[in-house]
DSSP file (Angstrom, degrees, kcal/mol; ACC not computed):
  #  RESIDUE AA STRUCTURE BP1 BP2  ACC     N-H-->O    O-->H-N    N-H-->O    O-->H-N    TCO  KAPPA ALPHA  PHI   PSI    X-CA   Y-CA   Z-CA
    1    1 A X              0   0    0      0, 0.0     7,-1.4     0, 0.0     2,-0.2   0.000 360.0 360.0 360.0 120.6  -19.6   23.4   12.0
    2    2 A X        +     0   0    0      5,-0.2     2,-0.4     6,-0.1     5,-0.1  -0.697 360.0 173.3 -85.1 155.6  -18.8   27.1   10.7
    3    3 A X  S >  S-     0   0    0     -2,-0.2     3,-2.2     3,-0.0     0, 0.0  -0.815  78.0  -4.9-162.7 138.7  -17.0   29.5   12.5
    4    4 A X  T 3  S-     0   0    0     -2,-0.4     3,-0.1     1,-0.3     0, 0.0   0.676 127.6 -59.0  26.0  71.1  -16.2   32.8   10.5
    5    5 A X  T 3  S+     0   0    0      1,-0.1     2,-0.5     0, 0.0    -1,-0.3   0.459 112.0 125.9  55.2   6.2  -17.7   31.5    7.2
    6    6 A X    <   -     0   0    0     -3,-2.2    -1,-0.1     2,-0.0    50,-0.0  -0.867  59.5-133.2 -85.1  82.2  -14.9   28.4    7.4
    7    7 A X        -     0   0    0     -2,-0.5    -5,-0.2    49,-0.3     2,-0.2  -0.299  19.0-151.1 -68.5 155.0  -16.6   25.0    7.2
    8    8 A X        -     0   0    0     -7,-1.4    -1,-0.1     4,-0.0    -6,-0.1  -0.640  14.2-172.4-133.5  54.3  -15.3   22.5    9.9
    9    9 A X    >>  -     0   0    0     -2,-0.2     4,-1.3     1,-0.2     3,-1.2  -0.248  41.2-116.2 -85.5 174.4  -15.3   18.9    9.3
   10   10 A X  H 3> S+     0   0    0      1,-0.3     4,-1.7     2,-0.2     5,-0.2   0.807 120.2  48.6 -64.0 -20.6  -14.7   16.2   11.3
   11   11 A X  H 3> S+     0   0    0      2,-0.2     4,-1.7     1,-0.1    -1,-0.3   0.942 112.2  50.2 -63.5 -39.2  -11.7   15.4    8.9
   12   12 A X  H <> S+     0   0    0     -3,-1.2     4,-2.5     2,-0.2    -2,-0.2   0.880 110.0  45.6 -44.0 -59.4  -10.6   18.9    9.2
   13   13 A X  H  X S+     0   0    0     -4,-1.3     4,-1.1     1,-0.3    -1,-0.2   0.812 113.3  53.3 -73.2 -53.8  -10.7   19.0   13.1
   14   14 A X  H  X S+     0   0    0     -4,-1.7     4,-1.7    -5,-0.3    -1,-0.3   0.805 106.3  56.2 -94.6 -30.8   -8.8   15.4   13.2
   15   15 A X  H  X S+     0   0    0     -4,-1.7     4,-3.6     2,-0.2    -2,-0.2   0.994 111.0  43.7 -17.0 -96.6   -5.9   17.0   10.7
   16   16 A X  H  X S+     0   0    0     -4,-2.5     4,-1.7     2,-0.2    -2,-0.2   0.654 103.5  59.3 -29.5 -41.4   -5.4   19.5   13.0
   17   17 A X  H  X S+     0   0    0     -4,-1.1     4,-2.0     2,-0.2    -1,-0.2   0.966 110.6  45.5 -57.2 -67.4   -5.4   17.5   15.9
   18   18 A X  H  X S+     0   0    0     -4,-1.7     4,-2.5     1,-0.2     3,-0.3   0.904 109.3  55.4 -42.2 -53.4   -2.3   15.4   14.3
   19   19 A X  H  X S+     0   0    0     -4,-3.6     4,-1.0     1,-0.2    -1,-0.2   0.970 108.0  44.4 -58.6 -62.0   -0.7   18.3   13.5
   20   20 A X  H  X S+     0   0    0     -4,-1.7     4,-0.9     1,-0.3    -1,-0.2   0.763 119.3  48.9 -56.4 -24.9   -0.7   20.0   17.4
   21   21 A X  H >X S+     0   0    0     -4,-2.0     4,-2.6    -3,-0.3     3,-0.9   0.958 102.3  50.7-101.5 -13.7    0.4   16.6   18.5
   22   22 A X  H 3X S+     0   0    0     -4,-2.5     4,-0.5     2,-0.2    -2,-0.2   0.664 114.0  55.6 -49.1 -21.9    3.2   16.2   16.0
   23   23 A X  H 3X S+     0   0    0     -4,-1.0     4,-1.6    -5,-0.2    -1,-0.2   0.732 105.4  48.9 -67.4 -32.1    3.9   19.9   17.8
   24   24 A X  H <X S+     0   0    0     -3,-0.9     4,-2.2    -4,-0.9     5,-0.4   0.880 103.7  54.4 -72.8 -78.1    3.9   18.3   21.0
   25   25 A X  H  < S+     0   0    0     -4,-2.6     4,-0.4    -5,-0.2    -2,-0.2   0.822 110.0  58.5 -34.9 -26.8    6.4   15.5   19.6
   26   26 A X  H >X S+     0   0    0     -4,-0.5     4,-2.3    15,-0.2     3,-1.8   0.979 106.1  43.4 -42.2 -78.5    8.5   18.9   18.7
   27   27 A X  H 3X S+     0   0    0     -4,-1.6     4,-2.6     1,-0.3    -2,-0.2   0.819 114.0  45.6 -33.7 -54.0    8.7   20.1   22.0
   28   28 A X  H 3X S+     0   0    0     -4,-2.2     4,-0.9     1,-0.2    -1,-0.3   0.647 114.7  49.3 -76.8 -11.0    9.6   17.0   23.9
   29   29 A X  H X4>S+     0   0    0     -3,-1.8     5,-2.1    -5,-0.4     3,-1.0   0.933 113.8  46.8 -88.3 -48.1   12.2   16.1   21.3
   30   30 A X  H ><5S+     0   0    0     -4,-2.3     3,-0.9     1,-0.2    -2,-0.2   0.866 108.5  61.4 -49.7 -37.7   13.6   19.9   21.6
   31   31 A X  H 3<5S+     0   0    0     -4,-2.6     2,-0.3     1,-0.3    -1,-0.2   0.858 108.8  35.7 -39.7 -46.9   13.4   19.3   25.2
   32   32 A X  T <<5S-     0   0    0     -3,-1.0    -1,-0.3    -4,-0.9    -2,-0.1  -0.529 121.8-105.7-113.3  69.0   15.8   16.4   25.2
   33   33 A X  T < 5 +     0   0    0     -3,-0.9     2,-0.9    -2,-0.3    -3,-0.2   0.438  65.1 150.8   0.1  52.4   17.8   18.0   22.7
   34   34 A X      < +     0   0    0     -5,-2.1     4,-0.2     1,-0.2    -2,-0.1  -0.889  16.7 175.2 -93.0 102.1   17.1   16.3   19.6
   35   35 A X  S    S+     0   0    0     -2,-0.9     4,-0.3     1,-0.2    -1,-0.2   0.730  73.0  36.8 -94.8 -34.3   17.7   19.0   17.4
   36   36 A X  S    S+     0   0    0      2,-0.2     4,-0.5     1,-0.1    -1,-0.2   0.706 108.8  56.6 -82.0 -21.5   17.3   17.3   14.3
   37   37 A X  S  > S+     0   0    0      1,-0.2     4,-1.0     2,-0.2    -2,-0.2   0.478 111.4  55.7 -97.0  -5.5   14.6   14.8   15.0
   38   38 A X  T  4 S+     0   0    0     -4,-0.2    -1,-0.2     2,-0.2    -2,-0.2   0.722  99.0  50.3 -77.9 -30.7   12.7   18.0   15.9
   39   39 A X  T  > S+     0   0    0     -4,-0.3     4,-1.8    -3,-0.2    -2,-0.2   0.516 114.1  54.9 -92.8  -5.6   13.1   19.9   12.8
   40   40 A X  T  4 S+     0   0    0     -4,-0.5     4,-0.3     1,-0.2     3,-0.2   0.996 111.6  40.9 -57.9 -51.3   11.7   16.4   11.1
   41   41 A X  T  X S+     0   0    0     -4,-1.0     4,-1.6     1,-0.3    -1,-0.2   0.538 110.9  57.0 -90.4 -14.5    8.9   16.3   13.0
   42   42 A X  H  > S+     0   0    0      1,-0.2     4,-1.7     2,-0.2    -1,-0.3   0.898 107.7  54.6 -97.0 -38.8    8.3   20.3   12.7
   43   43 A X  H  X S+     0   0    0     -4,-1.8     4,-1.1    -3,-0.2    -1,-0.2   0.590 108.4  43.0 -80.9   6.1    8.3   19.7    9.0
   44   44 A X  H  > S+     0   0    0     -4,-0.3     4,-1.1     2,-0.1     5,-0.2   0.914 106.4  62.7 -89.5 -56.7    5.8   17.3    9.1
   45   45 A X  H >X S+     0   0    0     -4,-1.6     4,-1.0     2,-0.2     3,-0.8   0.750 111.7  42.4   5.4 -79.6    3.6   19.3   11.6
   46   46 A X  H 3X S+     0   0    0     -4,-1.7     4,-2.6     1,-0.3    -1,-0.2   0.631 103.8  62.5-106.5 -33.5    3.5   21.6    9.2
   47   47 A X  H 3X S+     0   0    0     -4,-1.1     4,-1.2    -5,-0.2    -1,-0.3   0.870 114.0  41.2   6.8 -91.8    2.9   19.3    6.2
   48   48 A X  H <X S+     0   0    0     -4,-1.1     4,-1.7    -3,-0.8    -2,-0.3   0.670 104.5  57.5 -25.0 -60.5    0.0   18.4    7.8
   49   49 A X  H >< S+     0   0    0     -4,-1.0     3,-2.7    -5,-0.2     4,-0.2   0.986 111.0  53.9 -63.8 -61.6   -1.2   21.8    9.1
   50   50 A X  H >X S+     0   0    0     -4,-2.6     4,-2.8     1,-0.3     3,-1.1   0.741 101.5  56.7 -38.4 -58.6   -1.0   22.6    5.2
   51   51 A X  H 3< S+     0   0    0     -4,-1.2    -1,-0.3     1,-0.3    -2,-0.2   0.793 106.8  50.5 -38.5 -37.2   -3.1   19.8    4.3
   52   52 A X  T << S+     0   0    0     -3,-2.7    -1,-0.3    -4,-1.7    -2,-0.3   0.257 106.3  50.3 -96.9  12.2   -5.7   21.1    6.4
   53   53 A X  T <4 S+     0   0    0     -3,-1.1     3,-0.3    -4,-0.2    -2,-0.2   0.669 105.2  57.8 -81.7 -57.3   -5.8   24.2    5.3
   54   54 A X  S  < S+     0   0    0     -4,-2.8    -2,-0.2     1,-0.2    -3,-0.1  -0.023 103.7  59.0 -59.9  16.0   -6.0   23.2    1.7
   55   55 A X              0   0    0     -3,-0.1    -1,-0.2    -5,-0.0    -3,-0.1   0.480 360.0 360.0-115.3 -22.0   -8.8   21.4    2.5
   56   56 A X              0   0    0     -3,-0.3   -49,-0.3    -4,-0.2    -2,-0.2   0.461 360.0 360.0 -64.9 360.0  -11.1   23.7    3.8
């Protein structure tokens, strides 16, 4: 799949996916104020997001 000249594979797509729910695993940790186990998780998130960027 393309979308603005940005090829889109299913690896890509499932990257991303991990990443937004490792975003989700942010929230709920910030929720119950795990402040630190939140900024882990944010830097993995983002890890991630990175990976999938670099791979497209």
């Amino acid at each position: 799949m393309e979308i603005g000249g940005v090829h889109f594979t299913y690896g890509n797509v499932a990257i991303f996916a991990v990443a937004v729910f490792l975003l989700a695993g942010v929230y709920s940790f910030v929720k119950q104020g795990l402040k630190i186990a939140a900024l882990i998780v944010f830097v993995l998130a983002a890890l991630v997001f990175a990976a999938g960027v670099t791979w497209l």
